[in-house]
Backbone bond lengths (Angstrom), bond angles and torsions (degrees), N, CA, C in turn:
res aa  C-N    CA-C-N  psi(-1)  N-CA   C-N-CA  omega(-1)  CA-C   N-CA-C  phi
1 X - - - 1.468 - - 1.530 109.70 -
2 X 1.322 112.50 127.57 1.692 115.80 171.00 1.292 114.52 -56.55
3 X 1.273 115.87 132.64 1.434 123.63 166.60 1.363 124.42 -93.30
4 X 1.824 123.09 31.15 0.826 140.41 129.96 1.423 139.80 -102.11
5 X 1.594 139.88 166.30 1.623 79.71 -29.35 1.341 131.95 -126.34
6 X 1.149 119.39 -171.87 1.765 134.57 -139.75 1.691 94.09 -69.08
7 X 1.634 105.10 -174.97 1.155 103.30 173.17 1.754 113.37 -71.28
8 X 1.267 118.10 -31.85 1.675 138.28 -138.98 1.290 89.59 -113.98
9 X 1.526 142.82 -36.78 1.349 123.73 163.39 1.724 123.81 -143.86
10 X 1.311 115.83 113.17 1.183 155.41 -149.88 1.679 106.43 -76.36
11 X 1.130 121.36 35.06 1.478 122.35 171.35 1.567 120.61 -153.95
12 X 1.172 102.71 -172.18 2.072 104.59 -166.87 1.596 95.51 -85.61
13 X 1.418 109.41 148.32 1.250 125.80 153.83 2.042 109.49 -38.12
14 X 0.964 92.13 -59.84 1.855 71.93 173.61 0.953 127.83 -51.17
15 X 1.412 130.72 -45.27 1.216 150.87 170.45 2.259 119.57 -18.76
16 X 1.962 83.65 -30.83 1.510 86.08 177.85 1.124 104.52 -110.20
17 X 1.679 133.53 152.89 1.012 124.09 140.49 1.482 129.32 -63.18
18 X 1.657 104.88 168.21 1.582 106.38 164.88 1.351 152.04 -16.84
19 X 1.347 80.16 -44.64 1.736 112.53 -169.82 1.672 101.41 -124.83
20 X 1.164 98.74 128.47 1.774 103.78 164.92 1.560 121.44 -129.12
21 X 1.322 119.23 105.50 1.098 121.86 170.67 1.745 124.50 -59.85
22 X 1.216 119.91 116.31 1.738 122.94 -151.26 1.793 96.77 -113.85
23 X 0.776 115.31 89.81 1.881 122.82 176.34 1.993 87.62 -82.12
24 X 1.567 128.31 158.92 1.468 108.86 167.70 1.510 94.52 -95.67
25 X 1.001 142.83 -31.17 1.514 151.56 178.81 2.044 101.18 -44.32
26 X 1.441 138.65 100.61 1.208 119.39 144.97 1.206 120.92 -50.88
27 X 1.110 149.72 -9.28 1.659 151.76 160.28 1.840 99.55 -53.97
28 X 1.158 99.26 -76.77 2.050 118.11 -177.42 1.560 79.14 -46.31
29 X 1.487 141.62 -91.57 1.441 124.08 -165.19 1.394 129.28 -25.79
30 X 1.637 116.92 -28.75 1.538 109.87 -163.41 1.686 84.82 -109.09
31 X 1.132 137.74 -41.45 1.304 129.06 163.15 1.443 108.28 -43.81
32 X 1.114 145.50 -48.32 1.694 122.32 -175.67 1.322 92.47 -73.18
33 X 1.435 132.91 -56.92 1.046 111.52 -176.11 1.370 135.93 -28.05
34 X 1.630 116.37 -60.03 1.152 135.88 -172.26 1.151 113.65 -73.28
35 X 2.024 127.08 -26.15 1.302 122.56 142.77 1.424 127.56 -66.93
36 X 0.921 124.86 -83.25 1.366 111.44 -172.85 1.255 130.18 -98.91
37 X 1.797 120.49 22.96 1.560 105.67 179.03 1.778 90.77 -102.57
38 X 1.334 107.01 154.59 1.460 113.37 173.69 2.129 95.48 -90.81
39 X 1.236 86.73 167.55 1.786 98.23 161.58 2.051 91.64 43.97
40 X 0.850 127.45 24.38 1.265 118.89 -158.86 1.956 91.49 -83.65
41 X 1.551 90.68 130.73 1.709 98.33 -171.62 1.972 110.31 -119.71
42 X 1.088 116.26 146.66 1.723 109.32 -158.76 1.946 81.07 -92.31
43 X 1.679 81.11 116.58 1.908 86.52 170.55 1.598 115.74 -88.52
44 X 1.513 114.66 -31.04 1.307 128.91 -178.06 1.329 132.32 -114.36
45 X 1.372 151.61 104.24 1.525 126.64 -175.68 1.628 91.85 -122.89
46 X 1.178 139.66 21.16 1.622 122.21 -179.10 1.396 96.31 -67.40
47 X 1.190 91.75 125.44 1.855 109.90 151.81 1.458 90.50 77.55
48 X 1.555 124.84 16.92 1.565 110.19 169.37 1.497 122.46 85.92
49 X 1.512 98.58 -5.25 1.770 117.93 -169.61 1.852 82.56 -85.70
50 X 0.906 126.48 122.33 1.604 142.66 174.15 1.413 122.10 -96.98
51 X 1.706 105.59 114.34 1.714 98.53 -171.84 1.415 79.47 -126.37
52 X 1.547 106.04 146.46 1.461 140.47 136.72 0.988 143.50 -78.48
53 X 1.564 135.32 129.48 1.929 130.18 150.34 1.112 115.83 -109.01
54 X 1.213 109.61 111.94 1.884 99.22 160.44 2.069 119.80 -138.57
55 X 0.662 71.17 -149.33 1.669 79.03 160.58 1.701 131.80 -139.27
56 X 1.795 90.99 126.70 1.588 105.11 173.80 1.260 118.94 -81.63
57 X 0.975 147.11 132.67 2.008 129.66 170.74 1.440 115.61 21.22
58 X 1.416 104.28 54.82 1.615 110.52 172.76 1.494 104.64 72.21
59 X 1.008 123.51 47.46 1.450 121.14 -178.10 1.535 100.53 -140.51
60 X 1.071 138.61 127.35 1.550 142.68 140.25 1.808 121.35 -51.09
61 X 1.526 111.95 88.13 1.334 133.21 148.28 1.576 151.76 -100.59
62 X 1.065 109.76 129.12 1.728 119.66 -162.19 1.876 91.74 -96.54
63 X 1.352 101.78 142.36 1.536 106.86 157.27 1.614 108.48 -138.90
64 X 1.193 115.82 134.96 1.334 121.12 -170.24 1.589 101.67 -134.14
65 X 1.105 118.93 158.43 1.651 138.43 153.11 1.611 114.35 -71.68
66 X 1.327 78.81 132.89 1.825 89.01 166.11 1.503 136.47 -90.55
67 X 1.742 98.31 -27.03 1.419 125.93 -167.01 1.618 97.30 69.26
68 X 1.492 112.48 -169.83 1.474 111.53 -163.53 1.608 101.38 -123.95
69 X 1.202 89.97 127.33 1.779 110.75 167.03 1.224 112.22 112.18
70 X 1.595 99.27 157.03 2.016 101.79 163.97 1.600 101.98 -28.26
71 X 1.380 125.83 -113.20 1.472 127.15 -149.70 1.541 106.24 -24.18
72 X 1.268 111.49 -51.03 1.287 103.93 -163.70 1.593 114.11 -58.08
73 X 1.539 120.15 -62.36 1.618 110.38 -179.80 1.323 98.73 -77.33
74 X 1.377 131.88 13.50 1.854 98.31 167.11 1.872 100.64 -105.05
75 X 1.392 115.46 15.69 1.475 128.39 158.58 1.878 91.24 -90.47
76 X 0.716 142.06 -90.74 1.653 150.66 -153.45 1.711 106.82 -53.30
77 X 1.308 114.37 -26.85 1.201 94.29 -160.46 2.006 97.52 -113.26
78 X 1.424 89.71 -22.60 1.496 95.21 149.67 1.546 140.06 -47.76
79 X 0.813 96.86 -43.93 1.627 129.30 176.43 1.339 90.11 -57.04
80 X 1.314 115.01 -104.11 1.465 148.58 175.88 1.375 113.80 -5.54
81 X 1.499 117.91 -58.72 1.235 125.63 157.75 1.652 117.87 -64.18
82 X 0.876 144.81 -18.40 1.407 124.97 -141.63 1.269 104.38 -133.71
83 X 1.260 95.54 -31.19 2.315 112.14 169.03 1.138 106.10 -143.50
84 X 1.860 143.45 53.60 1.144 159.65 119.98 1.387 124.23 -89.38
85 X 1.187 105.35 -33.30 1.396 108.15 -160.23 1.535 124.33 66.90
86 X 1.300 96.61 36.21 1.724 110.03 -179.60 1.481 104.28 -87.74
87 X 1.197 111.33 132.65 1.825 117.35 -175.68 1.530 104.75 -84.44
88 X 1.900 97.46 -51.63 1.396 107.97 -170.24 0.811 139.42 -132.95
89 X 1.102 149.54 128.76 1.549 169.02 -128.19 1.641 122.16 -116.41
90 X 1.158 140.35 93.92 1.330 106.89 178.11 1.740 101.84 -133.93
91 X 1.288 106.70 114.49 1.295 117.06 -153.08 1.844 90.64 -85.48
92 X 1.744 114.48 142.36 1.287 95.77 -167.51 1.588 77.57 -147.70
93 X 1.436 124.73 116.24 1.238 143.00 164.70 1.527 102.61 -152.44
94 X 1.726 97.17 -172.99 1.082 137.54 152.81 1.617 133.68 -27.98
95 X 1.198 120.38 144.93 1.465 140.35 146.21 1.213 143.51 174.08
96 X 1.552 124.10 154.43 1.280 125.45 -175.65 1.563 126.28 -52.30
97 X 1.183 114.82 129.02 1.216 124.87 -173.90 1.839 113.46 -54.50
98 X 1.459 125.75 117.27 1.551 117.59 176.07 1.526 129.13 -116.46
99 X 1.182 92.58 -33.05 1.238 126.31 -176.61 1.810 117.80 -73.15
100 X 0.974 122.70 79.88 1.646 115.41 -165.41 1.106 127.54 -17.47
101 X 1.647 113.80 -37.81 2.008 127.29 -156.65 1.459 92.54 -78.20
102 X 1.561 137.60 -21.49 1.162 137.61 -136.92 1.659 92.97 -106.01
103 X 1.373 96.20 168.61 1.431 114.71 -156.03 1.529 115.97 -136.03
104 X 1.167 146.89 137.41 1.141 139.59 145.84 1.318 133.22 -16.94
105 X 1.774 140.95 77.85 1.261 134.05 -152.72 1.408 102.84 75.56
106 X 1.286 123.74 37.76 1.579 133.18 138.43 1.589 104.21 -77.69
107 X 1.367 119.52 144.53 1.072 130.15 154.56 1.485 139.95 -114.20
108 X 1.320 116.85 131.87 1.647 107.05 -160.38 1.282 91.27 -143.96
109 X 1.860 98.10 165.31 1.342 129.45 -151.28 2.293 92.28 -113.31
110 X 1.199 108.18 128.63 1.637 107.09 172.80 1.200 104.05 -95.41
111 X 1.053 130.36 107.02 1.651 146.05 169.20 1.540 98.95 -66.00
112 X 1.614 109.70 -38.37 1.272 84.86 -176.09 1.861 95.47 -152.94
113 X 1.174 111.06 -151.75 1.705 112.94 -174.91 1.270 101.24 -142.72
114 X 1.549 130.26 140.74 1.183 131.04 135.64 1.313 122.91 -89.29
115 X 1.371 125.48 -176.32 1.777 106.16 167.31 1.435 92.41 172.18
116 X 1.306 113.27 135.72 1.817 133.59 172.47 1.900 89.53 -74.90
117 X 1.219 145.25 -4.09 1.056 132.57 -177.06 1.464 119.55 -71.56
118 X 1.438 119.75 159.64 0.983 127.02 -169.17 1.768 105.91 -103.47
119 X 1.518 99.62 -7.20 1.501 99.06 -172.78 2.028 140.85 -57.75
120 X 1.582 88.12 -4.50 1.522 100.73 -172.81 1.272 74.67 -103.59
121 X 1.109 172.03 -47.18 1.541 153.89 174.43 2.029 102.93 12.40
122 X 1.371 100.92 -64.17 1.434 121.23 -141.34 1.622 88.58 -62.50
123 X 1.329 112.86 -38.97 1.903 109.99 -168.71 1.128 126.95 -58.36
124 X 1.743 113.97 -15.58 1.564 120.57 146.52 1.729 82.50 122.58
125 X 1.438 121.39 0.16 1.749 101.24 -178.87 1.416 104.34 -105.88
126 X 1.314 102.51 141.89 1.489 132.41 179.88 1.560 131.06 -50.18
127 X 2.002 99.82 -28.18 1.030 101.05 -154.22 1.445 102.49 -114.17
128 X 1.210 146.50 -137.66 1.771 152.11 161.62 1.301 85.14 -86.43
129 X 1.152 98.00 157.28 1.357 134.59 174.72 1.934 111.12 -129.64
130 X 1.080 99.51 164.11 2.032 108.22 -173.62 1.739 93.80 -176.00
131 X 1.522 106.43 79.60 0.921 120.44 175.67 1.525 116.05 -64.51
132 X 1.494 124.92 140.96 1.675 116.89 -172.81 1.772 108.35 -107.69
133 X 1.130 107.60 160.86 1.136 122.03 160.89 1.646 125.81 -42.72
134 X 1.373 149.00 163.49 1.107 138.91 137.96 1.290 106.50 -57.32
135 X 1.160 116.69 134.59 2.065 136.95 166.58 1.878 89.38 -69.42
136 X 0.931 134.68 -29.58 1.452 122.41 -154.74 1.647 102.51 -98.83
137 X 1.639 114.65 -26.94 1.403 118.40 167.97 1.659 102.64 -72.60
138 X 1.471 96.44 -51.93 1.741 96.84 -163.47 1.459 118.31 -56.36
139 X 1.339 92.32 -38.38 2.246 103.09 177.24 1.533 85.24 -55.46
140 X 1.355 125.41 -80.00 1.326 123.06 -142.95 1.625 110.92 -58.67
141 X 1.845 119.12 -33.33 1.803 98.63 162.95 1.276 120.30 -52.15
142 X 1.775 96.12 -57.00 1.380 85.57 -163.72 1.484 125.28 -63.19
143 X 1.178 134.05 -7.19 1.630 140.54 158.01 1.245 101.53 -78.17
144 X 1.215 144.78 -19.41 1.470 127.48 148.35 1.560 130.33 -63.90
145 X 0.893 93.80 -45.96 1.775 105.70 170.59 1.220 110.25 -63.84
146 X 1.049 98.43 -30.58 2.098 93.96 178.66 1.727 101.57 -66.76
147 X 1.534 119.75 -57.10 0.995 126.92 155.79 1.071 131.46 9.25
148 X 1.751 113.55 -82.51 0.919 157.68 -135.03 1.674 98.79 -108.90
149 X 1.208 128.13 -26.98 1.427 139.52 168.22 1.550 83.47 96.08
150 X 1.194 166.59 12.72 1.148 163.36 162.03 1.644 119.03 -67.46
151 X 1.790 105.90 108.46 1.300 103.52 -178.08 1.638 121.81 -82.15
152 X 1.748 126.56 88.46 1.221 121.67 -171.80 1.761 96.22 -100.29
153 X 1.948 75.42 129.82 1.869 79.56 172.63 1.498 100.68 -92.42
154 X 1.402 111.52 165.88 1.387 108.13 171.28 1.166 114.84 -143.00
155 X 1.474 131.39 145.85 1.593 148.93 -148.96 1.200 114.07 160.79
156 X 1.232 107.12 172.82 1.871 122.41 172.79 1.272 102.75 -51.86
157 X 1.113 111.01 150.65 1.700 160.41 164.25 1.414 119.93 -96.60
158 X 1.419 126.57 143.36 1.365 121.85 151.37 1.081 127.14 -108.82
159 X 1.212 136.69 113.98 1.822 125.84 -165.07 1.744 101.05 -104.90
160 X 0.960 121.58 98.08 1.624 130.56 -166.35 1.680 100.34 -94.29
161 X 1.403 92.33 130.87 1.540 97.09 174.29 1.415 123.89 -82.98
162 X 1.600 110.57 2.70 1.169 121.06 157.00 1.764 132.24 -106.71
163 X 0.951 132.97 132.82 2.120 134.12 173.65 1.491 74.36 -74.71
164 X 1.515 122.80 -86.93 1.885 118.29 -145.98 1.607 102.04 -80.50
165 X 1.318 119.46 100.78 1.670 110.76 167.61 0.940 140.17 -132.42
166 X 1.395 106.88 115.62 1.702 120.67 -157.90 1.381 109.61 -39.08
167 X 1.690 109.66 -41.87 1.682 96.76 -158.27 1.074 115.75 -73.91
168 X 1.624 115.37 5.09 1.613 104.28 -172.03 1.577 124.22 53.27
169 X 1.235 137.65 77.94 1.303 152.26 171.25 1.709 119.78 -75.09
170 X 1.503 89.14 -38.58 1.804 82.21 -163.98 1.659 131.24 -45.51
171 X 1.779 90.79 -48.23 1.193 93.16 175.53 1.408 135.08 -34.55
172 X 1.152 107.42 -50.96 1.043 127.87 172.52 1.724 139.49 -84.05
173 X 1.534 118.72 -7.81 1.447 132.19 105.89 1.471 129.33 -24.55
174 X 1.663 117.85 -55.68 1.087 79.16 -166.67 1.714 110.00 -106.73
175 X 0.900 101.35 23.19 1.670 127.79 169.03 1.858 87.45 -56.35
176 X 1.492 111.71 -79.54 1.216 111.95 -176.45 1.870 124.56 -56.28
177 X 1.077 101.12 0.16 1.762 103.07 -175.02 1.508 122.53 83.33
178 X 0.979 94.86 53.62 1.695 103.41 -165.51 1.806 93.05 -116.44
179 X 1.772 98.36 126.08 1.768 92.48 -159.29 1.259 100.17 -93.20
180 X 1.700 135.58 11.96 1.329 98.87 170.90 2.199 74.70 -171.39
181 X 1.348 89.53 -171.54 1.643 114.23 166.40 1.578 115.94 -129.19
182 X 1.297 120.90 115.19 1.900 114.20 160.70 1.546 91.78 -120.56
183 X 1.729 98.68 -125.88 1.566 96.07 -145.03 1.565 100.66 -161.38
184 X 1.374 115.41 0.08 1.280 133.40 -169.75 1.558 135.13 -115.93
185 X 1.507 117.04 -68.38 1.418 135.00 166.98 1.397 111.99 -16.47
186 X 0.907 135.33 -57.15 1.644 159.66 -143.50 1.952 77.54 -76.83
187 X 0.828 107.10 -92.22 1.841 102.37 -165.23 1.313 106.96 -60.67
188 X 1.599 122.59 -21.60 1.693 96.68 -177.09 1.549 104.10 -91.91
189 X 1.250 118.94 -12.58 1.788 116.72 162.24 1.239 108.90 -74.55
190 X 1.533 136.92 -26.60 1.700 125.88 -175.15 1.569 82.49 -83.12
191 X 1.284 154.57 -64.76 1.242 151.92 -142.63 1.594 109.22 -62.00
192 X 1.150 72.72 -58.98 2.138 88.76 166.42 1.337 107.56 -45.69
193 X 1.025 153.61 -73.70 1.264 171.32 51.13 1.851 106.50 91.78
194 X 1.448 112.79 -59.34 1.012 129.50 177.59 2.019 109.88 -51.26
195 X 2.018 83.23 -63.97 1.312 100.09 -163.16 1.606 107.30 -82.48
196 X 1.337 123.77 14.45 1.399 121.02 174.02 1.634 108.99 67.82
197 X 1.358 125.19 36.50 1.401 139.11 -173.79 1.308 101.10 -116.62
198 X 1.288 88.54 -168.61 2.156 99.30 173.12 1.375 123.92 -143.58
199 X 1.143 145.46 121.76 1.337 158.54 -159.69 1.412 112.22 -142.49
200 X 1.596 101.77 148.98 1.592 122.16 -142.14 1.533 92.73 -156.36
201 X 1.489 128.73 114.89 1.130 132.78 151.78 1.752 110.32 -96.28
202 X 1.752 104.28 124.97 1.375 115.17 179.11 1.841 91.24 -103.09
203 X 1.474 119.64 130.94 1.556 116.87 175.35 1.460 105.12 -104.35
204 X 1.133 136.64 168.40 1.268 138.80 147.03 1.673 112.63 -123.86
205 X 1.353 143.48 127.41 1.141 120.77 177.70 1.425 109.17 -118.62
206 X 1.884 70.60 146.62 1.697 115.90 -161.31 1.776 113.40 -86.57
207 X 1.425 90.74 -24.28 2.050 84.86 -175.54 1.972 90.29 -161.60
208 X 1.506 74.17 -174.06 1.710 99.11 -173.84 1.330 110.63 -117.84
209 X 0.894 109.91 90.21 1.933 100.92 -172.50 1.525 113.30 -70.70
210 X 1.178 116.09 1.89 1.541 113.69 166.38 1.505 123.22 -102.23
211 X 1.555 109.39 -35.00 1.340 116.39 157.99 1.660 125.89 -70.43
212 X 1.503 100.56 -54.63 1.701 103.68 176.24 1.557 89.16 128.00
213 X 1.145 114.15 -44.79 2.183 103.83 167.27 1.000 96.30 -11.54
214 X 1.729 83.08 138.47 2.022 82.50 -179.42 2.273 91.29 -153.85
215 X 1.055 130.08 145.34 1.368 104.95 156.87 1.665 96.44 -107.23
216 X 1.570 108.68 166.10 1.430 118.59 179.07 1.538 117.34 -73.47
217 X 1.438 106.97 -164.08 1.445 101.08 -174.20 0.939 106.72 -81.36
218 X 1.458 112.95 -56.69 1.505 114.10 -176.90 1.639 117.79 -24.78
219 X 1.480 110.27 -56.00 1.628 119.01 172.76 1.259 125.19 -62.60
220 X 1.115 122.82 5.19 1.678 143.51 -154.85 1.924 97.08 -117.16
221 X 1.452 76.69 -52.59 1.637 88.42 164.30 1.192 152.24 -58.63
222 X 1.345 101.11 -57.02 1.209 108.94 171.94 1.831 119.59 -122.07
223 X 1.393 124.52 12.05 1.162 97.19 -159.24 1.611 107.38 -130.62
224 X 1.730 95.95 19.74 1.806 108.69 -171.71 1.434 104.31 -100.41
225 X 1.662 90.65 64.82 2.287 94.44 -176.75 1.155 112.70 -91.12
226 X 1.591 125.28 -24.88 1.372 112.70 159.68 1.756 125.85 -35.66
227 X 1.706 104.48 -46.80 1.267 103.85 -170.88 1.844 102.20 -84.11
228 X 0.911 92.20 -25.39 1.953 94.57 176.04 1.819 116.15 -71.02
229 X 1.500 96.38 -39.82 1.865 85.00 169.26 1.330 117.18 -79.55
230 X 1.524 129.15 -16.88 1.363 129.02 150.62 1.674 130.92 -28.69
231 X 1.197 76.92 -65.77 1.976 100.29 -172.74 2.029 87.93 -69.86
232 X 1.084 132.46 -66.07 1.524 143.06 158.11 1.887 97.84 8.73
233 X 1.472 78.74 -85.15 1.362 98.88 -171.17 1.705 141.03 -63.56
234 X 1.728 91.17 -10.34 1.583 112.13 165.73 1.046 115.88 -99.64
235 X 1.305 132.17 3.55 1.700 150.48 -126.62 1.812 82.66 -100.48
């Protein structure tokens, strides 16, 4: 029996391409769409989570929503991989600024993930985990960005299973060099990982969690295209 399709997305394995560009915002999904995919057709709307196919420069690309947090993209990207036949992943949001040199609408590359989550529990190892990037996504931004005149630093991530958290972590993140905080990477690199695929978190950061800098949604939304023609262009 096909295991499409799922509860969370409602169409055929053909239906996606290879590559899926994953913003967690469905807004950021129908905006790339509506910028730069041609013929771009809505493959998914359950639950409002919005996937696309169309075509980039002669290329067949999907962009979908993740919604926000571990559970949520390690439901979506699970899927995707495992009864899509999706190879690749390149998760393209947000995060908090950690790293001092970094800037508001800096964009950076997660080499790797930290995470207070409990979600690598399930893979049967005992110990922490710091799941990595694909080398084959990460070579290919960062030789785009060079490209592109775009300075992406690249390093660990923290994907926190909490937005409000008492214990206060950062400090002490970025003691260790950890360039930012989201909420995601961490399960779509163990999933990747799992399913013998490849996954790529592109960040752009949105605020300062020590200052309170913050940009709005609207800008969250629509205006992080440096990091979107990146992921585009490795797609």
């Amino acid at each position: 029996m096909s295991n499409t399709p799922t509860p969370h997305i409602n169409c055929k394995p053909e239906d996606f391409a290879r590559t899926v560009l994953m913003p967690g915002d469905p807004l950021r999904a129908k905006f790339i769409a509506d910028t730069y995919l041609q013929n771009a057709k809505l493959v998914n709307n359950v639950r409002g989570v919005q996937g696309y196919t169309g075509d980039y420069k002669g290329k067949k690309v999907s962009v979908m929503a993740s919604g926000m947090g571990i559970p949520s993209i390690g439901i979506y990207s699970y899927e995707l991989f495992n009864f899509f036949g999706v190879e690749n992943i390149i998760r393209i949001g947000s995060a908090g600024m950690l790293h001092p040199d970094l800037k508001l609408r800096s964009v950076v590359a997660a080499m790797s993930a930290y995470s207070n989550s409990d979600f690598g529990a399930q893979f049967g190892f005992k110990g922490n985990l710091a799941p990595c990037a694909s080398w084959k996504l990460l070579r290919a931004a960062v030789e785009q960005a060079e490209k592109m005149g775009v300075t992406m630093p690249v390093g660990p991530v923290y994907s926190s299973d909490c937005f409000y958290d008492e214990s206060k972590p950062l400090g002490a993140l970025q003691k260790l060099g950890v360039l930012g905080v989201e909420m995601e990477a961490y399960a779509l690199y163990l999933n990747a990982a799992r399913a013998g695929k490849n996954a790529l978190a592109l960040l752009t950061i949105s605020d300062n969690p020590f200052t309170g800098e913050e940009l709005d949604a609207d800008a969250r939304q629509n205006t992080f295209t440096q990091m979107m023609e990146i992921a585009l262009e490795i797609a």
